[in-house]
mmJSON file of the N, C-alpha and C atoms, coordinates in Angstrom:
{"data_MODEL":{"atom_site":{
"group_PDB":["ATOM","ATOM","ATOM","ATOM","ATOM","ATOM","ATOM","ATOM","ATOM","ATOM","ATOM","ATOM","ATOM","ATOM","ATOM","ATOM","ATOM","ATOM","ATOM","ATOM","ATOM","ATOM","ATOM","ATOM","ATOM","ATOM","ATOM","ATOM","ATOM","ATOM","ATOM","ATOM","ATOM","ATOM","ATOM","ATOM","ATOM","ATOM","ATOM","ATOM","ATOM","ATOM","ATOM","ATOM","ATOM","ATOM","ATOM","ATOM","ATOM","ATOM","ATOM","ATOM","ATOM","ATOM","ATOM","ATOM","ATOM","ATOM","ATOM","ATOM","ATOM","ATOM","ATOM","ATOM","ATOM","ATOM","ATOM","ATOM","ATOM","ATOM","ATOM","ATOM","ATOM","ATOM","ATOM","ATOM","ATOM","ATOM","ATOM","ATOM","ATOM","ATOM","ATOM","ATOM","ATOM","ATOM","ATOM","ATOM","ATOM","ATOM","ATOM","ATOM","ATOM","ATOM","ATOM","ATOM","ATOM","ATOM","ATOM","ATOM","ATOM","ATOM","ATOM","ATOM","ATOM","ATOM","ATOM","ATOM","ATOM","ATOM","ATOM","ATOM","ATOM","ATOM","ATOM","ATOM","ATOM","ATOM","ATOM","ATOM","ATOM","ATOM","ATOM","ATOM","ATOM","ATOM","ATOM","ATOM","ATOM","ATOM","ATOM","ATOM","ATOM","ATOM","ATOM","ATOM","ATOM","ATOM","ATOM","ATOM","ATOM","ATOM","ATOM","ATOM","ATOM","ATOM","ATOM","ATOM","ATOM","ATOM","ATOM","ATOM","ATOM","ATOM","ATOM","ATOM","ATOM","ATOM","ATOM","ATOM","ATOM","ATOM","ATOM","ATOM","ATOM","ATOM","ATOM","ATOM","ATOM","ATOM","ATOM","ATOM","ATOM","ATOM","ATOM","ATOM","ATOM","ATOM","ATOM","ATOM","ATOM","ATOM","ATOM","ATOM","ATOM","ATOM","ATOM","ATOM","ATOM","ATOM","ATOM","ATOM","ATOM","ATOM","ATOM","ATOM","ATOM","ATOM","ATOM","ATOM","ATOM","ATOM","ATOM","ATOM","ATOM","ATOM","ATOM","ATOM","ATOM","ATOM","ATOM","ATOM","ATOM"],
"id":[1,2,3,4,5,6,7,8,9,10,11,12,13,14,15,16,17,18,19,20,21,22,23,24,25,26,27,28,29,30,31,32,33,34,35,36,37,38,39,40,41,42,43,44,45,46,47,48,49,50,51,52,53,54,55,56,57,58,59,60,61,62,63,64,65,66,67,68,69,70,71,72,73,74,75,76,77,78,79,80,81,82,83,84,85,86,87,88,89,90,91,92,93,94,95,96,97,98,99,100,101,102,103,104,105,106,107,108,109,110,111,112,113,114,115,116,117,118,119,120,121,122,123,124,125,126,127,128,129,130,131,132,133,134,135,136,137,138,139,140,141,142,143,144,145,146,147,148,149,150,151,152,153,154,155,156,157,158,159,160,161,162,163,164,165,166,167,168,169,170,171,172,173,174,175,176,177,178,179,180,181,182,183,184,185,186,187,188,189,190,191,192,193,194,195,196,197,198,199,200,201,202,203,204,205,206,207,208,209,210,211,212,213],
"type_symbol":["N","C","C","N","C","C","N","C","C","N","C","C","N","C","C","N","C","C","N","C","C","N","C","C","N","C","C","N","C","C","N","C","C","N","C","C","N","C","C","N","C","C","N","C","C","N","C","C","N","C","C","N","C","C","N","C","C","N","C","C","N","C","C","N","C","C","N","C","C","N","C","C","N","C","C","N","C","C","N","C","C","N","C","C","N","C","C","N","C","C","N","C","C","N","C","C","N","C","C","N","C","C","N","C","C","N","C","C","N","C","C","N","C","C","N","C","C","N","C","C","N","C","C","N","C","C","N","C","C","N","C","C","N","C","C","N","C","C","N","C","C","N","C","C","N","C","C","N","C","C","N","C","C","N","C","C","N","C","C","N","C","C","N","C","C","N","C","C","N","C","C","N","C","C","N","C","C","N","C","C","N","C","C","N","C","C","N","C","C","N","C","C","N","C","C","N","C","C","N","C","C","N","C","C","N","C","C","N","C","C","N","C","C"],
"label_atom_id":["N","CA","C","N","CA","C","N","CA","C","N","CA","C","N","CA","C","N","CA","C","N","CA","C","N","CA","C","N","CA","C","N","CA","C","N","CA","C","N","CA","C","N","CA","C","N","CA","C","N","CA","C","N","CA","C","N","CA","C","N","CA","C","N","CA","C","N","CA","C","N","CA","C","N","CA","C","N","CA","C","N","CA","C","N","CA","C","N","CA","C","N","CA","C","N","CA","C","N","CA","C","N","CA","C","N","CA","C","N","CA","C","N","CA","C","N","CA","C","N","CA","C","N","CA","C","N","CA","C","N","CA","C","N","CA","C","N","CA","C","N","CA","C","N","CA","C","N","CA","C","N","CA","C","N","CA","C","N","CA","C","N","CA","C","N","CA","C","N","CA","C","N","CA","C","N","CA","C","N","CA","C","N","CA","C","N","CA","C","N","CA","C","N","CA","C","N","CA","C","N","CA","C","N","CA","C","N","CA","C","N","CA","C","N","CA","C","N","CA","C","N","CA","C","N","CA","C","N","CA","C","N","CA","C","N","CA","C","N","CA","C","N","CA","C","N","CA","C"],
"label_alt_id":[null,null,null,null,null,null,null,null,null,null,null,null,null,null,null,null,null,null,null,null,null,null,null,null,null,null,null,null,null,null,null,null,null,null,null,null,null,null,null,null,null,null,null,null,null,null,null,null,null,null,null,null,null,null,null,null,null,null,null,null,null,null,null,null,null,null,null,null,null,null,null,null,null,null,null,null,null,null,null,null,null,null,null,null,null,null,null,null,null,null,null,null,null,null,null,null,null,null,null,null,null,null,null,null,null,null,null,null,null,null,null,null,null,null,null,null,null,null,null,null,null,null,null,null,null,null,null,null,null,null,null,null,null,null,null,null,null,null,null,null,null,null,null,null,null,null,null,null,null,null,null,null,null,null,null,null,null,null,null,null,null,null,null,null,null,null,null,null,null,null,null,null,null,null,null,null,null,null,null,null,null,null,null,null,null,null,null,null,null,null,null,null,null,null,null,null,null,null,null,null,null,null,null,null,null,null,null,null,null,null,null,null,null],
"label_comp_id":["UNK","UNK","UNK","UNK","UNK","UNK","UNK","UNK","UNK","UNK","UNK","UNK","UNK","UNK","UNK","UNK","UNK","UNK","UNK","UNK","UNK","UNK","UNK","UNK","UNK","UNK","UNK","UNK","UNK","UNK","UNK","UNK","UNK","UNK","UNK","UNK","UNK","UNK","UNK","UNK","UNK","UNK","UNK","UNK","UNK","UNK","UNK","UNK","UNK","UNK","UNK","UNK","UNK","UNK","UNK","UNK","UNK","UNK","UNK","UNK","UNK","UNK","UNK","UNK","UNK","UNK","UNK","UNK","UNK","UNK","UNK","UNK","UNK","UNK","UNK","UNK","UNK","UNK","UNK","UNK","UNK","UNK","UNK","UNK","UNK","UNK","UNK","UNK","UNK","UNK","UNK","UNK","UNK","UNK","UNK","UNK","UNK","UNK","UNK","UNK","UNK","UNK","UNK","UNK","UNK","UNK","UNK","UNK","UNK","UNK","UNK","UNK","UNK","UNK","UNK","UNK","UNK","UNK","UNK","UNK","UNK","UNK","UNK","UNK","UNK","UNK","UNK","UNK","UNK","UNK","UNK","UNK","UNK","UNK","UNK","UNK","UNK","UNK","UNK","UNK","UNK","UNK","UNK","UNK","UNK","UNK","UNK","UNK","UNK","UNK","UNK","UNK","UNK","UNK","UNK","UNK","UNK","UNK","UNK","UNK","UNK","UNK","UNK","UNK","UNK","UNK","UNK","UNK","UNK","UNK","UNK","UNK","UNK","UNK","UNK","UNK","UNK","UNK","UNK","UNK","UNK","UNK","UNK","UNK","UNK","UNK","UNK","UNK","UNK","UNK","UNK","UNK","UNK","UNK","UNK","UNK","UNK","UNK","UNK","UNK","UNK","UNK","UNK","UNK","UNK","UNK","UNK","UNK","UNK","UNK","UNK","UNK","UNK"],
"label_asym_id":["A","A","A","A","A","A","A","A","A","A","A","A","A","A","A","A","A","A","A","A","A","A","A","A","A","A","A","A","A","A","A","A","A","A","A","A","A","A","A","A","A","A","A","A","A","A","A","A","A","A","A","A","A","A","A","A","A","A","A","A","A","A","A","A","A","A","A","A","A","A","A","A","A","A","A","A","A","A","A","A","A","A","A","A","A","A","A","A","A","A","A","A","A","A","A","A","A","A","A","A","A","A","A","A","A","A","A","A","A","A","A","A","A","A","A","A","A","A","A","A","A","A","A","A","A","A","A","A","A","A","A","A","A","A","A","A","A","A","A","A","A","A","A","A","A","A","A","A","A","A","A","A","A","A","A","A","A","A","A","A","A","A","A","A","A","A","A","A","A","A","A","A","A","A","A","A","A","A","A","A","A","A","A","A","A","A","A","A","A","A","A","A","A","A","A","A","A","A","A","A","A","A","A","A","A","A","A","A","A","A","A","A","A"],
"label_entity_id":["1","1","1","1","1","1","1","1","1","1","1","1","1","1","1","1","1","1","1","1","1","1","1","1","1","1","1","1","1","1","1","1","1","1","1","1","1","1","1","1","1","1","1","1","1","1","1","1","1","1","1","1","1","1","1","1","1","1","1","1","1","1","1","1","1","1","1","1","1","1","1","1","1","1","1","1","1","1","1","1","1","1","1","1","1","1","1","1","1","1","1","1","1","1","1","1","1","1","1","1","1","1","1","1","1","1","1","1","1","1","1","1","1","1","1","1","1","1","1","1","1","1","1","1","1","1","1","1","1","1","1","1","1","1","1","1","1","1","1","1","1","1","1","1","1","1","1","1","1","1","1","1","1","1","1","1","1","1","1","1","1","1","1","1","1","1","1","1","1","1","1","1","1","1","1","1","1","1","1","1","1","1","1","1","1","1","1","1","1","1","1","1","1","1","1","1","1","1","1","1","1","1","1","1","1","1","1","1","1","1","1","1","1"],
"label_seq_id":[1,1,1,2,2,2,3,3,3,4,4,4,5,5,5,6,6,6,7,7,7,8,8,8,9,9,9,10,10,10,11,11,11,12,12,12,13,13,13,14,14,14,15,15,15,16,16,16,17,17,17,18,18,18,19,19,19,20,20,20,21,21,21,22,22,22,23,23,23,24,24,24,25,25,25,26,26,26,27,27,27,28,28,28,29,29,29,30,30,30,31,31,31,32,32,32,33,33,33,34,34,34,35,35,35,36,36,36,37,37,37,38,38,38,39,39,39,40,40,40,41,41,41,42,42,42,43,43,43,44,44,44,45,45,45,46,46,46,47,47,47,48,48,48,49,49,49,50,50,50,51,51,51,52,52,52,53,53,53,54,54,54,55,55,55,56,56,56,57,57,57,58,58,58,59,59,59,60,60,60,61,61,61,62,62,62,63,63,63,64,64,64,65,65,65,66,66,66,67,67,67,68,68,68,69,69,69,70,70,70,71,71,71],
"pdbx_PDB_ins_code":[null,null,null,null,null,null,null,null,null,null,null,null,null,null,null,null,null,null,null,null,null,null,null,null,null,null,null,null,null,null,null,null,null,null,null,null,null,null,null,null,null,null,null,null,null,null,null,null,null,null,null,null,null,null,null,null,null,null,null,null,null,null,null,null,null,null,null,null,null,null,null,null,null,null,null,null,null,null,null,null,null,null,null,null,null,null,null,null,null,null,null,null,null,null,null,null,null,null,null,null,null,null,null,null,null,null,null,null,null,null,null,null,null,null,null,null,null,null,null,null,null,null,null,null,null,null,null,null,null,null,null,null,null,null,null,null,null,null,null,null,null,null,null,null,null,null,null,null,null,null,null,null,null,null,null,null,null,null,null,null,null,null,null,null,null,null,null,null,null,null,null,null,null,null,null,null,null,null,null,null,null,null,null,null,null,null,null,null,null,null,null,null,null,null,null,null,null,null,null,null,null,null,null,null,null,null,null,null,null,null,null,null,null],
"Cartn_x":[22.91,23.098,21.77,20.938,19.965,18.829,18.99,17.962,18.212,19.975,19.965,19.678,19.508,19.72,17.994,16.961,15.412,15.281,15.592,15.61,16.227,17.083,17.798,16.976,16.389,14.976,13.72,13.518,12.417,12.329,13.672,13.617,14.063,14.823,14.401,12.902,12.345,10.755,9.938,9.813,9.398,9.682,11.036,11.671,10.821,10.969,10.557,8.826,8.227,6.713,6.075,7.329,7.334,7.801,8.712,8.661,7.653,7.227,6.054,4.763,4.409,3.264,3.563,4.954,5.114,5.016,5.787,5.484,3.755,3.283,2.008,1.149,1.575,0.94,1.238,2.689,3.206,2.148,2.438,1.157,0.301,-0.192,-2.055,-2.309,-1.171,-1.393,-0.906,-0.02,0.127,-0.937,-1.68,-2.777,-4.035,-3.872,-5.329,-4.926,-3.897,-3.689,-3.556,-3.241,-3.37,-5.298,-6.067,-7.136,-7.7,-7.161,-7.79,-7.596,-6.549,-6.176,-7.053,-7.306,-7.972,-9.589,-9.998,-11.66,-11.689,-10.387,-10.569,-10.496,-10.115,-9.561,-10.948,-11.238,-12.865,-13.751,-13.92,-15.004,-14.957,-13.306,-13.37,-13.517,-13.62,-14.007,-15.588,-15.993,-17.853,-18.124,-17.531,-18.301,-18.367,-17.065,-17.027,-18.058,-18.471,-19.273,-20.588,-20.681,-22.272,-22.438,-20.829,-21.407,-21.791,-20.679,-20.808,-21.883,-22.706,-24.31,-25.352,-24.753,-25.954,-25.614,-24.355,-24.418,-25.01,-24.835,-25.251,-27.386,-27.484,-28.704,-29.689,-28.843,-29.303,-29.346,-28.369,-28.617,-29.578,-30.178,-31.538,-32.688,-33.43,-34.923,-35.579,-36.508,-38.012,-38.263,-38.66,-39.277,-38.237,-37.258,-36.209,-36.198,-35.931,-36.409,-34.801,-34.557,-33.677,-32.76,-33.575,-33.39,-32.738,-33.041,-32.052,-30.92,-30.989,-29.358,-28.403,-29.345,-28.591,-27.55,-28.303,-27.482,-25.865],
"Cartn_y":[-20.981,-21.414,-21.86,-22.475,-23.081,-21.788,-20.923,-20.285,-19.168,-19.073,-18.307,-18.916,-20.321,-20.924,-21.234,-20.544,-20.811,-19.333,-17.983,-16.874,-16.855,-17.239,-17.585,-18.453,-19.107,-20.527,-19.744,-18.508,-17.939,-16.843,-16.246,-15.42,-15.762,-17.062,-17.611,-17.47,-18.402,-18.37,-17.523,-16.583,-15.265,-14.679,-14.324,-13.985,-14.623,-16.028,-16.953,-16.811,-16.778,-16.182,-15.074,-13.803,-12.794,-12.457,-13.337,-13.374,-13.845,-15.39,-16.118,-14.851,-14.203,-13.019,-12.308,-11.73,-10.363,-11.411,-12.408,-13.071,-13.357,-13.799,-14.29,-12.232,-11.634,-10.123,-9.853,-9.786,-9.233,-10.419,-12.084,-12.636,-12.134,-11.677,-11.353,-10.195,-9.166,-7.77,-8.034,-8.964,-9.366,-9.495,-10.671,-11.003,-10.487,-9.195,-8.265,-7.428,-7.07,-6.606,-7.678,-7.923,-9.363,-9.717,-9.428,-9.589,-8.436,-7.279,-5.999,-5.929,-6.067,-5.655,-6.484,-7.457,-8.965,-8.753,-8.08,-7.617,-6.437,-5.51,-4.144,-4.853,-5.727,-5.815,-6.848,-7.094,-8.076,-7.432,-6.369,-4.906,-4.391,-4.311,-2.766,-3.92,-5.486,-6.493,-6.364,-6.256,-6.648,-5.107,-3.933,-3.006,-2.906,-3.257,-3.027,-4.182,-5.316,-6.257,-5.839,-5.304,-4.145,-3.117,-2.371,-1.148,-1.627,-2.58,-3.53,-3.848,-4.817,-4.997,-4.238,-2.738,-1.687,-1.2,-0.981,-0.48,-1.286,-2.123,-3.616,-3.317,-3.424,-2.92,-1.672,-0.255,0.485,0.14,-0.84,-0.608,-1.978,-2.37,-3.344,-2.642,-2.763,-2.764,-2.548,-2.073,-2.572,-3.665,-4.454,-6.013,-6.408,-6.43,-7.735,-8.249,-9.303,-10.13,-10.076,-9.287,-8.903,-10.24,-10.896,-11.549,-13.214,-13.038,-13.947,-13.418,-12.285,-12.089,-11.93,-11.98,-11.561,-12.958,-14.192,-15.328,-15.044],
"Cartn_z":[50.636,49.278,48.641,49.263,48.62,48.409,49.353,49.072,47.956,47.793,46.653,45.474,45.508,44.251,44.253,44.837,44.651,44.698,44.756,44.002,43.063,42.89,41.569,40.129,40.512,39.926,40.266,40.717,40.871,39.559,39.418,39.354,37.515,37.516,35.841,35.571,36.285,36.012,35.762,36.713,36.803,34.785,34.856,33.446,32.263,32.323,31.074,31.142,31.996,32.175,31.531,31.751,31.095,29.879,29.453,27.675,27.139,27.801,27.212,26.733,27.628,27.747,26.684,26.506,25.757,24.286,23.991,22.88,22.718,23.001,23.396,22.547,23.354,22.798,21.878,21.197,19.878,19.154,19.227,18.614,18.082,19.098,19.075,18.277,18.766,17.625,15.955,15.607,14.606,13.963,14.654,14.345,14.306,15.107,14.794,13.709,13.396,12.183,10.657,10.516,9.672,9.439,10.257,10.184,10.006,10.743,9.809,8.511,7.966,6.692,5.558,6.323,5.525,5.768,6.603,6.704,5.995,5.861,5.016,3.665,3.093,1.615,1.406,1.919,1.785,1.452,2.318,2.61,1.13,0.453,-0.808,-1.383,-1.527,-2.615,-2.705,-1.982,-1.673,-1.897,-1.631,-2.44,-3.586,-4.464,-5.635,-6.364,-5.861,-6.525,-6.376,-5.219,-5.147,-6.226,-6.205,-7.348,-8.552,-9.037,-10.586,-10.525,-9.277,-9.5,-9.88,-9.047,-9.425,-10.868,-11.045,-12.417,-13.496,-13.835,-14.152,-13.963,-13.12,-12.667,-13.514,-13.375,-13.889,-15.645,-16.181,-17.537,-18.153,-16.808,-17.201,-17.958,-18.531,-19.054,-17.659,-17.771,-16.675,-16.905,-15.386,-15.688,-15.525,-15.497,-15.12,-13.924,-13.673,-12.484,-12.069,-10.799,-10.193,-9.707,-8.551,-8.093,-8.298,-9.984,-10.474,-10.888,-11.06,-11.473,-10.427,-8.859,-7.782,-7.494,-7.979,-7.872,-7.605],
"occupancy":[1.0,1.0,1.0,1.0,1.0,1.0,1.0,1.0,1.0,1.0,1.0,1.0,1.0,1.0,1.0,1.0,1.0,1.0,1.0,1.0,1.0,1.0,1.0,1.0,1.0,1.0,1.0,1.0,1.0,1.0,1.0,1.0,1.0,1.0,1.0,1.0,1.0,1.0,1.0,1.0,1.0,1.0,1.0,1.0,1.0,1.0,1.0,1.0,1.0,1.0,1.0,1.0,1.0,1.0,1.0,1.0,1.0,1.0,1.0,1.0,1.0,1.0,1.0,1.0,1.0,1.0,1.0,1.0,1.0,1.0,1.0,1.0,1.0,1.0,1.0,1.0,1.0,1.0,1.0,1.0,1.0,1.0,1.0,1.0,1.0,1.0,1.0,1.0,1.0,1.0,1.0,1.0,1.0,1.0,1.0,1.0,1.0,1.0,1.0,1.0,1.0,1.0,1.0,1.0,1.0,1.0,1.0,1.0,1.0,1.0,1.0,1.0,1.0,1.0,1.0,1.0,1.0,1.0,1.0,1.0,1.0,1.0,1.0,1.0,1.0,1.0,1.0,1.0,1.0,1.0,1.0,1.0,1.0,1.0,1.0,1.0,1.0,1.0,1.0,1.0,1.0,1.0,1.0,1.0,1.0,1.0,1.0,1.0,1.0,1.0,1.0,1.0,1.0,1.0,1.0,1.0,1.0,1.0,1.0,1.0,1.0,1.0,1.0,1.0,1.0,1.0,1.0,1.0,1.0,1.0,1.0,1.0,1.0,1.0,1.0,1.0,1.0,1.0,1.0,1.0,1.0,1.0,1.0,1.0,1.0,1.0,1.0,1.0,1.0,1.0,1.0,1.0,1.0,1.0,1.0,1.0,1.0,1.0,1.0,1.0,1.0,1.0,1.0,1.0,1.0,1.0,1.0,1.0,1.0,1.0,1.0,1.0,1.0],
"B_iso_or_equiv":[0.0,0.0,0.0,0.0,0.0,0.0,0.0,0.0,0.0,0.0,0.0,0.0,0.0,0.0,0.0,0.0,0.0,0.0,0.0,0.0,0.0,0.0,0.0,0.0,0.0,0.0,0.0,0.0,0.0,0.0,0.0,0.0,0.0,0.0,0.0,0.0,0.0,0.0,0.0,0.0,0.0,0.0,0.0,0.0,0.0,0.0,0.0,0.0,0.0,0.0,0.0,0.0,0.0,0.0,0.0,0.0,0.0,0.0,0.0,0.0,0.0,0.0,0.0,0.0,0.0,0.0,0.0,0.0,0.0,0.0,0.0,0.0,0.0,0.0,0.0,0.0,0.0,0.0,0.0,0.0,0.0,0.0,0.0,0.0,0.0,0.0,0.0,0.0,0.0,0.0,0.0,0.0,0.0,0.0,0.0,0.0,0.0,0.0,0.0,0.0,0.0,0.0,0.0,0.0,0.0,0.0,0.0,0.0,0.0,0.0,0.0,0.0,0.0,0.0,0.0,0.0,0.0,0.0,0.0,0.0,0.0,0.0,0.0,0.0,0.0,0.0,0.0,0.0,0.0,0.0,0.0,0.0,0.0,0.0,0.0,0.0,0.0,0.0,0.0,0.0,0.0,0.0,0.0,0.0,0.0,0.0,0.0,0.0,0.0,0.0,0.0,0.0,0.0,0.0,0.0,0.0,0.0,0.0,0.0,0.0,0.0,0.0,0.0,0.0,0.0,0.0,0.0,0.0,0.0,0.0,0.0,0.0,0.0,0.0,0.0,0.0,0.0,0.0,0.0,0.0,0.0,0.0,0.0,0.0,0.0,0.0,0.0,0.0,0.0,0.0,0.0,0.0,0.0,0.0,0.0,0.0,0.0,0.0,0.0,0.0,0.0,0.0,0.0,0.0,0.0,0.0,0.0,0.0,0.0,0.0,0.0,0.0,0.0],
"pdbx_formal_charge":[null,null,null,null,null,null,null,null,null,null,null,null,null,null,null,null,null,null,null,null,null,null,null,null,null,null,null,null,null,null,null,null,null,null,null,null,null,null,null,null,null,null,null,null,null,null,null,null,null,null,null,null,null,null,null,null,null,null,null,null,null,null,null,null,null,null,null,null,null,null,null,null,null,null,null,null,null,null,null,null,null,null,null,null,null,null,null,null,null,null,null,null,null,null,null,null,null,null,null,null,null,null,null,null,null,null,null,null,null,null,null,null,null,null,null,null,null,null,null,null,null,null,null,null,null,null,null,null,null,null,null,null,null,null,null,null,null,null,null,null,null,null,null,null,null,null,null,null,null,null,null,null,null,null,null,null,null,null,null,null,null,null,null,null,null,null,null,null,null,null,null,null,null,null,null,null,null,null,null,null,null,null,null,null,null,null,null,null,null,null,null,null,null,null,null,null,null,null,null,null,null,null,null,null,null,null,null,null,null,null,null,null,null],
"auth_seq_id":[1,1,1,2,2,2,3,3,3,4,4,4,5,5,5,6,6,6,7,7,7,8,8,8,9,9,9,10,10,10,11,11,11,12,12,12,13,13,13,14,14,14,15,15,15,16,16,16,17,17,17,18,18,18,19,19,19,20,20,20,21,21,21,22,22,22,23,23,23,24,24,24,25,25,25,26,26,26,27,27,27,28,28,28,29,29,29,30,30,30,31,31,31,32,32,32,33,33,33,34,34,34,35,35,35,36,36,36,37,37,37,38,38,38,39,39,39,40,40,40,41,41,41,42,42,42,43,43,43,44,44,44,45,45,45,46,46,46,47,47,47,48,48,48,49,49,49,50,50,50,51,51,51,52,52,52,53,53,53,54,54,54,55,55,55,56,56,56,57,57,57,58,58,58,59,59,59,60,60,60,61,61,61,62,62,62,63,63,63,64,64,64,65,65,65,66,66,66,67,67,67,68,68,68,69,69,69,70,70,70,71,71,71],
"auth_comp_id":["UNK","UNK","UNK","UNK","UNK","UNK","UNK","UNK","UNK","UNK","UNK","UNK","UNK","UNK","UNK","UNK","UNK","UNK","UNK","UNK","UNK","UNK","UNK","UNK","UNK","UNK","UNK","UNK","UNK","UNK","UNK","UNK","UNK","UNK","UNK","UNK","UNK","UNK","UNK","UNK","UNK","UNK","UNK","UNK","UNK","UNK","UNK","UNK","UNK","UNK","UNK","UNK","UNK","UNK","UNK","UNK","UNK","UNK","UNK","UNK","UNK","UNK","UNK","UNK","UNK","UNK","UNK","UNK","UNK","UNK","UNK","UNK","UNK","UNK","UNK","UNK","UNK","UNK","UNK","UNK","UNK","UNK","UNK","UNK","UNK","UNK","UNK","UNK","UNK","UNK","UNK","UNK","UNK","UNK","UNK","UNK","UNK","UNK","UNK","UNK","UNK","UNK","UNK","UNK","UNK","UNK","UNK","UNK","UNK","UNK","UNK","UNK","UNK","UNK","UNK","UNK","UNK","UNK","UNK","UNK","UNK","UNK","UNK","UNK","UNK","UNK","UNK","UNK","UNK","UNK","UNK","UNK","UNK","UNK","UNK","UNK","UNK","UNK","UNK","UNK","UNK","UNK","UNK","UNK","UNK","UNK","UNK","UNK","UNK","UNK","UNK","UNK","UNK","UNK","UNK","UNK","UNK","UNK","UNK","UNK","UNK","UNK","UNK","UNK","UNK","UNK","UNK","UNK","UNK","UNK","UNK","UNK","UNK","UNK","UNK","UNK","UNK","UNK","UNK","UNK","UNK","UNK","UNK","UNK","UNK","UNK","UNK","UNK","UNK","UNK","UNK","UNK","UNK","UNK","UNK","UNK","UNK","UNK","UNK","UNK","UNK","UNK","UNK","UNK","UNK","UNK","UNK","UNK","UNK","UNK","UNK","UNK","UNK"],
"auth_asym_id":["A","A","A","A","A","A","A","A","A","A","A","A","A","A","A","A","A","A","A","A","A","A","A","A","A","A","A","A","A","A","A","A","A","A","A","A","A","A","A","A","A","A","A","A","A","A","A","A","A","A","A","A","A","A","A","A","A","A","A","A","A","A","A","A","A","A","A","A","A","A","A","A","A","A","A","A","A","A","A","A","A","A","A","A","A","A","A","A","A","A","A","A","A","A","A","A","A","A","A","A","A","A","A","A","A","A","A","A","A","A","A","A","A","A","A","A","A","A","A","A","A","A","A","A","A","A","A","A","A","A","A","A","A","A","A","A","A","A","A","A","A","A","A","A","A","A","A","A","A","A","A","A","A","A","A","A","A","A","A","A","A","A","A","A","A","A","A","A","A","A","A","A","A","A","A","A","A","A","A","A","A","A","A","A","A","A","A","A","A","A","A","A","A","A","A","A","A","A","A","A","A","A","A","A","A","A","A","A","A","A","A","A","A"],
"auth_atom_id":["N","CA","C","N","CA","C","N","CA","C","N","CA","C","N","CA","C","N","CA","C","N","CA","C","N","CA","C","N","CA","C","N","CA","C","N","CA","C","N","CA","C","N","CA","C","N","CA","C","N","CA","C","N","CA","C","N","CA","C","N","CA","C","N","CA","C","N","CA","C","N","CA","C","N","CA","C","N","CA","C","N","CA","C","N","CA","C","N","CA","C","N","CA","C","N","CA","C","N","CA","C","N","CA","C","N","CA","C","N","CA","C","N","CA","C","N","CA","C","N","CA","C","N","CA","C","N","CA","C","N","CA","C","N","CA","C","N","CA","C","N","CA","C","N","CA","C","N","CA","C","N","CA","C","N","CA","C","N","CA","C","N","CA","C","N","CA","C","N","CA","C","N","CA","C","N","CA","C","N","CA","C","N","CA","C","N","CA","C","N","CA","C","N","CA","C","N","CA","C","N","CA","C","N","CA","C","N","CA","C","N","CA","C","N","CA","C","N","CA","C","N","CA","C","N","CA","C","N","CA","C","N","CA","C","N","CA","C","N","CA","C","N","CA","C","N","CA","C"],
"pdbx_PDB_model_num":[1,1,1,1,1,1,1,1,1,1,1,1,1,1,1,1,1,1,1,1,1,1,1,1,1,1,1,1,1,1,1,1,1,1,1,1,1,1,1,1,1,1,1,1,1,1,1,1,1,1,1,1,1,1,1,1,1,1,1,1,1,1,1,1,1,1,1,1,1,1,1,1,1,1,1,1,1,1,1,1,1,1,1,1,1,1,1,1,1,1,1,1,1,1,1,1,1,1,1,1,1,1,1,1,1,1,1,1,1,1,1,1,1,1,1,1,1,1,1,1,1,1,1,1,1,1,1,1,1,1,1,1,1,1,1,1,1,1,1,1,1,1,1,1,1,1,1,1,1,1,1,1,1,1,1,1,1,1,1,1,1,1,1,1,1,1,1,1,1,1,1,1,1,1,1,1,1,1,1,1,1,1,1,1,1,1,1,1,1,1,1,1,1,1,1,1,1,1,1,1,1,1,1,1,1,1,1,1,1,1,1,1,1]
}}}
């Protein structure tokens, strides 16, 4: 009896170990996606403030002091 009832308590454990993990992974991929999407949507923000700069840029004069407008 006792020893079925410590495979029995092994074999909960074992189980609850192995949800913990698989939860623990679905986590993590959530979360690498959630962070891709959030480094991709950053990325097409910061190009488009580059292009606006250059365009912006090209319709300067000569002599403009770049580097303050880079502020």
């Amino acid at each position: 009896m006792v020893a079925e009832q410590t495979k029995e308590w092994s074999g909960m454990v074992s189980q609850q170990l192995y949800e913990a993990h698989q939860q623990l992974k679905t986590n993590i991929q959530q979360q690498n996606e959630l962070l891709s999407r959030l480094m991709k949507e950053y990325q097409e923000s910061q190009l488009k403030d580059l292009e606006s700069r250059h365009d912006r840029c090209d319709l300067l004069p000569s002599g403009v002091n770049l580097a303050y407008l880079a502020r």
